[in-house]
N, C-alpha and C positions, 0 to 999 in steps of 0.2 A: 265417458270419464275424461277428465283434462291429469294429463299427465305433467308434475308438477317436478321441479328439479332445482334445488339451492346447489348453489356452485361454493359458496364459502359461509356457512354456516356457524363457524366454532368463536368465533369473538363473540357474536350473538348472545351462540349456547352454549356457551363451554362446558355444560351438565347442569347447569342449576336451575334451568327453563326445562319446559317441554315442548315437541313440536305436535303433541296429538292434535290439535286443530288443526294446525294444517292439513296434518293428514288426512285429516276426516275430510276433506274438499277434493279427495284423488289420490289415486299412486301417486307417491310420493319419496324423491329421493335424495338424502340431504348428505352433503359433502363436506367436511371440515376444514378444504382448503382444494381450491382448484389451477394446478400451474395453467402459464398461457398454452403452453400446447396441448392441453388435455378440455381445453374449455369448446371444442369444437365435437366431439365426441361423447363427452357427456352433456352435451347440450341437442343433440342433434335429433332427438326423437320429444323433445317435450315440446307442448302448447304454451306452458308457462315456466320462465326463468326464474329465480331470483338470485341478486346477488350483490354482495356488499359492496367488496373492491374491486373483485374480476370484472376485465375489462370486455366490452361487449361493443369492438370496435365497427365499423363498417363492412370490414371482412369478413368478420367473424359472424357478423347477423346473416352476411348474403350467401354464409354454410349453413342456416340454420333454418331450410324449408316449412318447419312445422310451427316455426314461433309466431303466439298472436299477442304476448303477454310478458311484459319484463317489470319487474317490481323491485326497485333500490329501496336494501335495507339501511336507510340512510336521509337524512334531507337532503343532503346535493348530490347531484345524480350525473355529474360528469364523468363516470367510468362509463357511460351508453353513450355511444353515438345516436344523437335524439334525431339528426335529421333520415340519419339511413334508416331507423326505426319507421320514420312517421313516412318515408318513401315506402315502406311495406306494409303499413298499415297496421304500423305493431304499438299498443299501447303501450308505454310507459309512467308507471306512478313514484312515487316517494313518501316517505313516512314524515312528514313538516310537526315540527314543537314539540317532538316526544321529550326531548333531553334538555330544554330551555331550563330549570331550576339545576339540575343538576352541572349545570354547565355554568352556571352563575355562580354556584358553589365553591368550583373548581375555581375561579377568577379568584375569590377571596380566600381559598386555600393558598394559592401560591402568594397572592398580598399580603397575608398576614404571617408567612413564612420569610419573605422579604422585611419586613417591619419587624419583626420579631425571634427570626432565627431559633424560632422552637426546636425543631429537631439537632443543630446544631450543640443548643444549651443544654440538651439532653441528651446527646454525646457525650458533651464535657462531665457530667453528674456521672452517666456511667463508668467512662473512666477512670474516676476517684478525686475528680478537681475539687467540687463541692467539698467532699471530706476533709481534704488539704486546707481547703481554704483560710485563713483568720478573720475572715468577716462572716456574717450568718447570709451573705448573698452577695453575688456578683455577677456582669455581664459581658460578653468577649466582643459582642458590637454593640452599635447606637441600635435604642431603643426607640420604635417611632409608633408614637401617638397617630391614630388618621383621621380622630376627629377634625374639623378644619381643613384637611389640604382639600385638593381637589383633583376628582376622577373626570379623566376627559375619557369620551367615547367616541369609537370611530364605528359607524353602524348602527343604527339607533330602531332594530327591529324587534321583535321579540326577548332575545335574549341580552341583546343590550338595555333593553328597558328593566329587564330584569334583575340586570349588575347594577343599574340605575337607584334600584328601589330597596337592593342591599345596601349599598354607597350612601344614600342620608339616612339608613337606620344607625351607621356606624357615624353619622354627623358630618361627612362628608359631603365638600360643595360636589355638583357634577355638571359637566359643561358634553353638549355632544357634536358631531356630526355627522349626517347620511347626503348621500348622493340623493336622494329625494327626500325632502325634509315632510315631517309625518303636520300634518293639520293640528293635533291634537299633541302639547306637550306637558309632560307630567310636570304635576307643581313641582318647586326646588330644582328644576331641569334646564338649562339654556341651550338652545343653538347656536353655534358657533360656526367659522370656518374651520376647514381642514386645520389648514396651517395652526391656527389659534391654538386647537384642539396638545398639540404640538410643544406650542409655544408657553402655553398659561397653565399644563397640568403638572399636577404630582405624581400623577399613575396615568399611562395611556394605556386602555383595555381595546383588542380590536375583537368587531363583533360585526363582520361583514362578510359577503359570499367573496368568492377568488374567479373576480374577469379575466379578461384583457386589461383592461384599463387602470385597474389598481392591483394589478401583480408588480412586488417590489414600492409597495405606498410605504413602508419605510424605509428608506433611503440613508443614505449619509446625509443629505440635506438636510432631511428632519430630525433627523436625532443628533446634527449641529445643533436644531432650534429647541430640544429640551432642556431642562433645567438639569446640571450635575446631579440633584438629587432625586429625579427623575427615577421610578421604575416603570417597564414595556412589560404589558401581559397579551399573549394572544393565546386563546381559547379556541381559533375560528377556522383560520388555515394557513400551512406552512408559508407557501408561497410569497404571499401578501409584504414578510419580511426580506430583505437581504439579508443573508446571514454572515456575510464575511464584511458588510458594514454592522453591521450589531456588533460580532465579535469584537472588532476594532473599536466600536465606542465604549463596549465593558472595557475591553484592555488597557484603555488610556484613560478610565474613569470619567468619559462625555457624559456618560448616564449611571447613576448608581444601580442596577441589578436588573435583571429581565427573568421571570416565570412563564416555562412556554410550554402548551402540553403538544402543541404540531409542528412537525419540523418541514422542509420544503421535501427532504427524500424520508419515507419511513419505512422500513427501519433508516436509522440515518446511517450514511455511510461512516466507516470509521475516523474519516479526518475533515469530516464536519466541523469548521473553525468553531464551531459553538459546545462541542463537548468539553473543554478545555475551557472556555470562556470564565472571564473572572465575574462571579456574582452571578451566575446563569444556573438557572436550576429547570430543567427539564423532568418533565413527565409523560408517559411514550402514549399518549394520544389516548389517555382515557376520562374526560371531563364526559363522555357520554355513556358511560361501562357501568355507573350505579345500577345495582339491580331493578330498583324503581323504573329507572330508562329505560330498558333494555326489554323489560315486559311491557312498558306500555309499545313502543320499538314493533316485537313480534305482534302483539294484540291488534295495530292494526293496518300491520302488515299485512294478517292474515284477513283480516276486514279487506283487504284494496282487494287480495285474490279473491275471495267471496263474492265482492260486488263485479266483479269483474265476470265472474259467469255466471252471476243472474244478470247480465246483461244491462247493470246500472254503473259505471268504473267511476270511483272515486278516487281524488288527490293525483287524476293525469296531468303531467307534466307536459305533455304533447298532444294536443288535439290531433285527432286525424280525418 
């Protein structure tokens, strides 16, 4: 029997999932949150890991004699040290596109919260504004139309394609760019350069993994090169942004508003210059937490540990 052990399990499941399949694959032992110094001990008798955020650094793998099998509940898999892993010959997988629709969702939840200040005008209405009123309707900011302008994309993979194909249903031009530009591009789609992407949109959505190389890809630079009316959405990862050049362009109105569900530290520290940000509306990293996501998420999750001991592993991120 493969001795199976989730290190942080509760964002997953917080009750509303079941884990019986997994279970059915082995003893099985699931954890709701695992601090760093507790991840060496409860890890240290299993064949097989899993685990969302806990980090499963070099050190920590070369305590962990009995591991053949690490499985991120997650598409990017940067909490595992892939090369200590694959120096032990320990496979590692990833769950790829569970959350792509739902994560598009969220893109146009926060743009049309930006454009439209729903929750905002529904403050006012509870309040008694409405009632007050002497007109039969009124609005506290500019109302924006998005048929027409245009969404630039930074990332043009799956789930950028996605935000893509919301974007000209709402009428919407879409201009994109990727570090490897796809063969195949959807009708009503352009590729552009970086910069452009920057320079010529109404809404810049990023939809990219977080290198080296475009950690901090918005800059003060670029968010010089937006337009005033300009709103920034990132769905993707914290880091990607500066947050204390963001702040600074909300606070002098460089760019009119930014919707971000990932921050660069999360939880974010308390004097994160972006909590305070004028026109920043944050949401604490759940464009992937639909219930819809979250079981396809487990289902084939539990698929990678299955194939993994019939001896066929899919969705390895590390050959060994």
């Amino acid at each position: 029997m493969k001795r199976i052990v989730v290190l942080d399990g509760y964002t997953l499941n917080p009750g509303d999932l079941t884990w019986k399949d997994l279970e059915a694959l082995g003893p099985c032992t699931v954890y709701d949150r695992t601090a760093p110094e507790d991840t060496v001990a409860r890890a240290q008798a299993a064949r097989i890991v899993i685990t969302n955020k806990t980090e499963l650094s070099s050190d920590v793998i070369k305590q962990l004699p009995n591991l053949k099998y690490v499985g991120v509940l997650a598409t990017g898999y940067n909490v595992v040290d892939i090369e200590a892993a694959h120096s032990r010959g320990i496979l590692v997988t990833n769950v790829p596109a569970y959350s792509t629709r739902s994560v598009a969702q969220m893109v146009f939840a926060h743009l049309l919260n930006l454009a439209l200040r729903v929750g905002r005008h529904a403050q006012t209405v509870s309040s008694g504004k409405w009632s007050s009123c002497p007109d039969f309707c009124y609005w506290d900011t500019p109302l924006i139309e998005l048929a027409g302008l245009t969404m630039g994309i930074v990332g043009f993979g799956r789930i950028g394609r996605a935000a893509a194909n919301a974007a000209l249903a709402f009428g919407m031009k879409v201009i994109a760019y990727d570090i490897a530009p796809p063969a195949d591009v959807p009708q009503g789609c352009q590729l552009v350069g970086l910069d452009d992407v920057f320079r010529e949109s109404d809404v810049v959505s990023l939809h990219c993994p977080l290198t080296s190389e475009n950690k901090g890809i918005v800059n003060e630079q670029r968010l010089a090169m937006m337009k005033r009316t300009a709103f920034l959405i990132n769905t993707s990862r914290g880091p990607l942004v500066d947050e204390q050049a963001l702040a600074e362009a909300l606070n002098s109105e460089q760019i009119a508003g930014a919707g971000l569900d990932v921050l660069t530290s999360e939880p974010p520290d308390e004097d994160n210059p972006l909590l305070g940000a004028r026109n920043c509306f944050i949401t604490p990293h759940i464009s992937w937490a639909t219930r819809a996501a979250r079981q396809r998420l487990l289902k084939v999750a539990t698929e990678n540990v299955a194939a993994f001991i019939a001896g066929k592993p899919q969705n390895v991120v590390n050959q060994t």
